[in-house]
C-alpha positions as CSV (number, residue, x, y, z in Angstrom):
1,X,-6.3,20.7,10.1
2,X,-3.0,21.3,7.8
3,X,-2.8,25.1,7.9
4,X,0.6,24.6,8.3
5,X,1.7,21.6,5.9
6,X,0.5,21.9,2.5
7,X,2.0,19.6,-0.5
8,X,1.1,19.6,-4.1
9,X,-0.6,17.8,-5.9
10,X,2.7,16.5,-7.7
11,X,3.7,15.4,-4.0
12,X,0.4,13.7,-3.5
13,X,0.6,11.2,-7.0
14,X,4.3,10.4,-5.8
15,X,3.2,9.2,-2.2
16,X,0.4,7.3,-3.6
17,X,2.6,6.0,-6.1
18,X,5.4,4.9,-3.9
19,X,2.6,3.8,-1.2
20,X,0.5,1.3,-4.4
21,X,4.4,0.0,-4.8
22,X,5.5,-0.8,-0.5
23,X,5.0,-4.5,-0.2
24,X,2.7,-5.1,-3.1
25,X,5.6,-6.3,-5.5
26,X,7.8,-8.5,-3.4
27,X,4.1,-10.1,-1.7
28,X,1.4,-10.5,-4.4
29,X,2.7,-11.8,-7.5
30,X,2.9,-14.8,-5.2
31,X,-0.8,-14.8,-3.9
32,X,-1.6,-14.0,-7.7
33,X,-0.7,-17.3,-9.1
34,X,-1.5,-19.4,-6.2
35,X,-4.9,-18.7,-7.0
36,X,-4.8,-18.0,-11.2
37,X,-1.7,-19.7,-11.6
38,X,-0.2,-18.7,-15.4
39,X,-3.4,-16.7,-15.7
40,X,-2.5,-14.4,-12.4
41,X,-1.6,-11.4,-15.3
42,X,-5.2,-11.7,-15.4
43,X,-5.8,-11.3,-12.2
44,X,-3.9,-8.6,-11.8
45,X,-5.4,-6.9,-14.5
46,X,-8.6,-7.5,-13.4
47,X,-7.8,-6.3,-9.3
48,X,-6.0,-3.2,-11.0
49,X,-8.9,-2.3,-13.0
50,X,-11.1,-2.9,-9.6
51,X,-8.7,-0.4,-7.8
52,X,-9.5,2.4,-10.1
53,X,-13.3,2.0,-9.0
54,X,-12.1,1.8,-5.4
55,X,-10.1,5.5,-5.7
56,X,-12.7,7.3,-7.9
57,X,-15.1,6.6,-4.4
58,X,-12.1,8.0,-2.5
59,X,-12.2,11.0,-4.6
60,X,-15.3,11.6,-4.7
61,X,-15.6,11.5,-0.7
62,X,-12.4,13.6,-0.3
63,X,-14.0,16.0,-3.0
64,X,-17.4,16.6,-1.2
65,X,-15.5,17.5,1.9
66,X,-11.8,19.1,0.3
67,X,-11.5,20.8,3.8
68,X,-11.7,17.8,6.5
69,X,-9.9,14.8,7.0
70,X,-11.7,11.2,6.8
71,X,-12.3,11.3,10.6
72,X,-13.4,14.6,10.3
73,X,-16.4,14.1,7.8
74,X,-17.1,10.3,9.4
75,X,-19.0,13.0,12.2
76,X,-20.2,15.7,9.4
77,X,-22.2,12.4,7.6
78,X,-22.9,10.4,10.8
79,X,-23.3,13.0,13.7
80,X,-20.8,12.8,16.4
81,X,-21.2,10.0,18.4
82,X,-21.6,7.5,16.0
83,X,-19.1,8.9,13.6
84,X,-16.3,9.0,16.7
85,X,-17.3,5.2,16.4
86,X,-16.4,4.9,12.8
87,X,-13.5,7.1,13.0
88,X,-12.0,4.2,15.7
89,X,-13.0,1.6,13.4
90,X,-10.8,3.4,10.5
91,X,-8.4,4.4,13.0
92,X,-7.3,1.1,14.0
93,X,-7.2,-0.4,10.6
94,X,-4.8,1.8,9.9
95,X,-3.1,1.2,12.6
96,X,-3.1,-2.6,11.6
97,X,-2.2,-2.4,8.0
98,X,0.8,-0.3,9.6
99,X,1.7,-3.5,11.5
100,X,1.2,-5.5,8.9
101,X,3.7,-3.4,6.5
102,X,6.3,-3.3,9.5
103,X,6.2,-7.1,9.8
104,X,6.6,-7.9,6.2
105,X,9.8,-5.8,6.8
106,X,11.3,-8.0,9.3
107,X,10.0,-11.5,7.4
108,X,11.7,-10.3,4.7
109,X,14.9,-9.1,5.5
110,X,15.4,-11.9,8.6
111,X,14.2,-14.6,5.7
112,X,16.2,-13.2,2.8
113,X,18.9,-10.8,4.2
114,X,19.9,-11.5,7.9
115,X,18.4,-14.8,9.0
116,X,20.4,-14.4,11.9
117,X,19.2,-11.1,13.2
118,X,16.3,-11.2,15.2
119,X,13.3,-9.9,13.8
120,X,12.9,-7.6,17.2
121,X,15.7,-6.1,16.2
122,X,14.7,-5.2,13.0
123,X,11.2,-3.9,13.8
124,X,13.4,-1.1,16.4
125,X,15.3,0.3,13.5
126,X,12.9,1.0,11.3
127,X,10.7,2.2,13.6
128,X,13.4,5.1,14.7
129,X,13.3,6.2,10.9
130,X,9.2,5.9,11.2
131,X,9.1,7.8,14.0
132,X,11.8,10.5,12.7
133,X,9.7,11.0,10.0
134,X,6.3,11.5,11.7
135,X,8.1,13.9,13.8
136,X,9.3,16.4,11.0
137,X,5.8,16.1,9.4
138,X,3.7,15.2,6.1
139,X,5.7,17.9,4.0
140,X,9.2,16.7,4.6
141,X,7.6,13.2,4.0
142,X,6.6,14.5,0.7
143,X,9.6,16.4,-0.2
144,X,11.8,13.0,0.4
145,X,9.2,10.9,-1.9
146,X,10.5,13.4,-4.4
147,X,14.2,12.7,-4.3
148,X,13.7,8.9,-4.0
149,X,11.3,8.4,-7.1
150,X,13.6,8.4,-10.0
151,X,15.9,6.4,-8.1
152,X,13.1,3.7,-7.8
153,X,11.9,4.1,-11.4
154,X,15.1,4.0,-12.4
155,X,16.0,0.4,-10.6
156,X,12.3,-0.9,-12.1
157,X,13.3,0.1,-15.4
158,X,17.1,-1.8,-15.3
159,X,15.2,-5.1,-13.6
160,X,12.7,-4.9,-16.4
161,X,15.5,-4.0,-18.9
162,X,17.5,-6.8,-17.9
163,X,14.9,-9.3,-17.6
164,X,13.8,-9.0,-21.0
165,X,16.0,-11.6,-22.5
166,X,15.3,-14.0,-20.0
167,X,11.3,-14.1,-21.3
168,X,9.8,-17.2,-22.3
169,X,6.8,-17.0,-23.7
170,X,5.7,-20.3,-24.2
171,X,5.3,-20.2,-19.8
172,X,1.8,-18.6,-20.4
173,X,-0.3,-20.5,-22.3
174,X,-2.9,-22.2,-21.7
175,X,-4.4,-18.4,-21.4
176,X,-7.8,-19.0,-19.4
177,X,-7.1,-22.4,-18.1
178,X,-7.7,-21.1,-14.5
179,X,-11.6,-20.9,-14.0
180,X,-13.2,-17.6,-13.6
181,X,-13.7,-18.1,-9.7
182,X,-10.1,-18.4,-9.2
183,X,-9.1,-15.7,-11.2
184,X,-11.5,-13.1,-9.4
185,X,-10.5,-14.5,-6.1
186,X,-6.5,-13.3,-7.1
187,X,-7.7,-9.9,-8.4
188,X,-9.0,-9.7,-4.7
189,X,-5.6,-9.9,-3.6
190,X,-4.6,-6.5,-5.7
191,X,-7.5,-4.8,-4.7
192,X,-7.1,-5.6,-0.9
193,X,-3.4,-4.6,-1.3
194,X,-2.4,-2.2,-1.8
195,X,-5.9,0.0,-3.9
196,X,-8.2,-0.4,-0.5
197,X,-5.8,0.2,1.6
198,X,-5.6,3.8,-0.4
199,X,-8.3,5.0,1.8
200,X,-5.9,6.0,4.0
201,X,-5.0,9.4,1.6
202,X,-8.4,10.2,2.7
203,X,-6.5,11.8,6.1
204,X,-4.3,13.7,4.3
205,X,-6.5,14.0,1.3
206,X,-7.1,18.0,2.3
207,X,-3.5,18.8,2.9
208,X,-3.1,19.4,-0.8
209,X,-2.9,23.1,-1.5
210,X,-4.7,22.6,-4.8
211,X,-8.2,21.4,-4.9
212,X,-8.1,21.3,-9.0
213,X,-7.4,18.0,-10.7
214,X,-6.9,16.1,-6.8
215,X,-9.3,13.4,-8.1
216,X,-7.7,12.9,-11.5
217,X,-4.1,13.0,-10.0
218,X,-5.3,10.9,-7.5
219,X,-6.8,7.6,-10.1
220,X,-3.4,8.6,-12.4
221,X,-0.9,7.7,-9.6
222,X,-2.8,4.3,-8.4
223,X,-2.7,3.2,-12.5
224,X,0.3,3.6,-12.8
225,X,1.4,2.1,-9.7
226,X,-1.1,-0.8,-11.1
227,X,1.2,-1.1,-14.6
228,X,4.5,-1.1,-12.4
229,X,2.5,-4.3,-10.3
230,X,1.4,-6.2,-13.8
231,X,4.9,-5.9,-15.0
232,X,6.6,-7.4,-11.7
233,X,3.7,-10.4,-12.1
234,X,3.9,-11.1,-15.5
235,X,8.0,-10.9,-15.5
236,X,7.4,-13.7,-12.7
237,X,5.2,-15.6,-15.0
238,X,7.1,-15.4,-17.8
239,X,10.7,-15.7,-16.5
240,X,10.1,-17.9,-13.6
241,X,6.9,-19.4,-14.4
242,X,3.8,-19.5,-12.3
243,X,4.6,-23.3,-10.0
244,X,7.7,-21.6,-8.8
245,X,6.6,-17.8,-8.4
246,X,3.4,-19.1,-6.6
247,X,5.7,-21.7,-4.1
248,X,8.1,-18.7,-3.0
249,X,7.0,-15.6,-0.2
250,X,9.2,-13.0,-2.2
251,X,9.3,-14.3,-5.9
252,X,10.2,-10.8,-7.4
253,X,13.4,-10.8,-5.1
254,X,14.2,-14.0,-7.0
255,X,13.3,-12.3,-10.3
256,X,16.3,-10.6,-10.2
257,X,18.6,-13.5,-9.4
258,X,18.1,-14.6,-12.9
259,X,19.9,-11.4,-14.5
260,X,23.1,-12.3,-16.3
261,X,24.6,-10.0,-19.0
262,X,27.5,-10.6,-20.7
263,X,28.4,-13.3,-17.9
264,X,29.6,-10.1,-15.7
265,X,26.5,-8.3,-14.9
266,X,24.6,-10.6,-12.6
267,X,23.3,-11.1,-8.4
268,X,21.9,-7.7,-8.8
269,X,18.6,-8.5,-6.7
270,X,19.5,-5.7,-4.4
271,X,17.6,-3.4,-6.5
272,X,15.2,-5.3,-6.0
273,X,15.8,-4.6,-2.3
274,X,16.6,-1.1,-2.9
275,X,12.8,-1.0,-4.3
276,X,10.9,-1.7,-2.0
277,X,12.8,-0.7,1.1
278,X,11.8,2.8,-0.4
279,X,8.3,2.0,-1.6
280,X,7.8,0.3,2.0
281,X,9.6,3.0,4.3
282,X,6.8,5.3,2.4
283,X,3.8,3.2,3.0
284,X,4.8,2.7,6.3
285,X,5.0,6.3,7.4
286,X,2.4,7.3,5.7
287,X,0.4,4.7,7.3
288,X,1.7,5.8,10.7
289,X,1.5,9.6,10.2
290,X,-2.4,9.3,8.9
291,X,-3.2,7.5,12.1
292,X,-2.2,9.7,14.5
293,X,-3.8,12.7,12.4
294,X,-6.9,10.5,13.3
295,X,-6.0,9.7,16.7
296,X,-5.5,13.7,17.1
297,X,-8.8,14.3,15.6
298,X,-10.7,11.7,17.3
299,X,-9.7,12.9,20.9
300,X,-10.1,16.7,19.0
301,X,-6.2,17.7,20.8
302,X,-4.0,20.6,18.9
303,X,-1.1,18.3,18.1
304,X,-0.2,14.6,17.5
305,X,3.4,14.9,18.9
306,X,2.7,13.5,22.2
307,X,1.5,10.4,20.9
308,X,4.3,9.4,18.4
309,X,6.3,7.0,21.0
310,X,3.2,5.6,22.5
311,X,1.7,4.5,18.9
312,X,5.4,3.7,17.9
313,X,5.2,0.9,21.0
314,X,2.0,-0.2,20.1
315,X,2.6,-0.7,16.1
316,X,6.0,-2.8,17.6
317,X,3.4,-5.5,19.9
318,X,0.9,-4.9,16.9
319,X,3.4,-6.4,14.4
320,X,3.7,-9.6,16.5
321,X,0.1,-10.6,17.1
322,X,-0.8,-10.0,13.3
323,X,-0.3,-13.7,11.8
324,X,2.0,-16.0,14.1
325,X,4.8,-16.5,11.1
326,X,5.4,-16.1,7.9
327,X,3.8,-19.4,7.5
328,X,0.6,-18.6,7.6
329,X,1.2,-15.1,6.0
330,X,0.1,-16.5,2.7
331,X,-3.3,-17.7,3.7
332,X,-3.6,-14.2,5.8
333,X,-3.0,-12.4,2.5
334,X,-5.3,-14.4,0.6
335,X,-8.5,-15.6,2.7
336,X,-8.2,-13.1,5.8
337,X,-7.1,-9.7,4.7
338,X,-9.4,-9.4,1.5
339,X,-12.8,-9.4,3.0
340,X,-11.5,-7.0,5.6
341,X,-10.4,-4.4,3.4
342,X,-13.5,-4.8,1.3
343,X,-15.5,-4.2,4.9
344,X,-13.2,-1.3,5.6
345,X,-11.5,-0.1,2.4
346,X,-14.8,-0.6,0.5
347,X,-18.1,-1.1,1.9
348,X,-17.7,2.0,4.6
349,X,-16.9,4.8,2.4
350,X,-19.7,4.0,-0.4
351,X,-22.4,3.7,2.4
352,X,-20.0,7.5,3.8
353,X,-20.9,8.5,0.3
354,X,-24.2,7.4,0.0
355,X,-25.2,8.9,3.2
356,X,-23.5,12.3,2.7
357,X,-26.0,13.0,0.1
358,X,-28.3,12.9,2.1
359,X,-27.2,15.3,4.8
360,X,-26.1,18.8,4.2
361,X,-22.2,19.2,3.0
362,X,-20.8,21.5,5.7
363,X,-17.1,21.6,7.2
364,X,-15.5,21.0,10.9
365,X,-12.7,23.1,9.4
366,X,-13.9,26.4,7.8
């Protein structure tokens, strides 16, 4: 399937780094505490911890089959009718967490940036770059996460850096307070988004040249994406407190609102911006490249060129019929969106698993 993209396994733990980082940090930290309120660090833990059980299945999958793709081995396991069906199924939940990343583009920046630009407009630009970069392919894609890491790590650290003095401790006690459904029901929120959402890298899982240390590489890059989340929601907690981060959509854009140094170094949210326009461009074409790999395989055609434009169209109507507004985003992200990815991001692959050991491990792609 990738005789002609290969990336490393370097190139692999930056995507799935930058892809645990696209919309997680600006998005849950607010879901968090609106379930575990001060205790949401909890929660995060807790989902984070979750998520590693979630990729060591992924591995494991990708591992049995290094050669084939998700759709691919969904026929290997299930036989070819009824893995075509499962392949759709995974098809177009990729295809819907790609809407869902493009719209939290457009609620964000016509909420926070341009609330005069319509949010058509904004969909259409970022789609072009989308687009541009399914066109030149998974290793570009990969050779651009390179050159943009530091620059985010480096923005992460000055927000934390900067934040530091504005701590308060004394915003976290009670610890516990929250009862134990509650703080369970938040750690959903981090495992739905973004660790079973990660099932995606099973598409492009055997387009790493290097089958050695995939599924260690693989768990590192989704921790450490985890510590980068548990810092954004416990520098909410503690610098804005848990009523106020669990009220506002975007609380770590606000985060950085409260930076003032020396009475000159202040209103330097945009890295905040800068952050996760990266982290989200990333998830997003990643998102979008892995499903037409799985379109292509599905209707078993040479290339996925011809579809690009067509799937670009129908992620633009997608991103409009997910949730009606950014109203009701919150209570999408919290009581919809969970028990789908468990259904999808969860339940599917262990019974993939559980099933491939009982059928003979073979390859579509010798």
């Amino acid at each position: 399937m990738f005789k002609h993209e290969k990336i490393s396994l370097r190139q692999f733990k930056i995507l799935v780094l930058l892809f645990s980082l696209g919309s997680t940090i600006i998005i849950v930290p607010s879901v968090l505490t609106a379930f575990a309120h001060q205790d949401g660090w909890l929660s995060a833990a807790l989902g984070i911890a979750m998520g590693g059980g979630a990729l060591f299945l992924y591995a494991t999958l990708g591992n049995r089959y290094p050669n084939d793709t998700l759709m691919a081995f969904n026929e290997l396991i299930l036989g070819k009718w009824l893995g075509k069906g499962i392949s759709i199924l995974f098809y177009l939940f990729i295809l819907i967490t790609a809407s869902l990343v493009l719209r939290n583009v457009g609620d964000f920046i016509t909420t926070i940036i341009m609330p005069e630009t319509p949010i058509q407009v904004i969909h259409f630009v970022f789609l072009l770059i989308i687009m541009l970069g399914a066109v030149l392919g998974l290793e570009v894609i990969a050779r651009a996460g390179e050159i943009f890491l530091p620059w985010v790590l480096l923005c992460i650290s000055v927000l934390v850096g900067f934040l530091i003095p504005q701590i308060k401790i004394d915003r976290v006690p009670p610890i516990l307070e929250a009862s134990t459904k509650a703080i369970i029901h938040g750690s959903l929120s981090v495992l739905s988004i973004p660790y079973l959402e990660m099932v995606v890298f099973l598409v492009i899982y055997p387009a790493i040249y290097t089958k050695m240390k995939r599924s260690k590489g693989f768990i590192q890059a989704g921790f450490m994406g985890g510590i980068i989340i548990f810092t954004i929601t416990a520098l909410c907690i503690l610098v804005l407190g848990w009523d106020f981060t669990s009220r506002h959509t975007f609380p770590s854009y606000t985060l950085a609102k409260k930076i003032h140094v020396g009475g000159f170094i202040q209103r330097i949210e945009v890295l905040v911006a800068i952050i996760w326009f990266v982290t989200i461009y990333f998830k997003l074409v990643i998102c979008f490249y892995s499903s037409l790999i799985g379109l292509q395989q599905i209707l078993g055609l040479r290339t996925y060129r011809p579809f690009i434009v067509p799937s670009a169209l129908l992620l633009f109507a997608l991103a409009f019929l997910v949730y009606p507004n950014i109203i009701y985003f919150r209570d999408f992200a919290s009581n919809i969106w969970p028990p789908f990815t468990i259904t999808m991001g969860l339940f599917l692959p262990a019974g993939l698993l559980l099933v491939s050991y009982f059928r003979p491990v073979g390859s579509l792609n010798k």
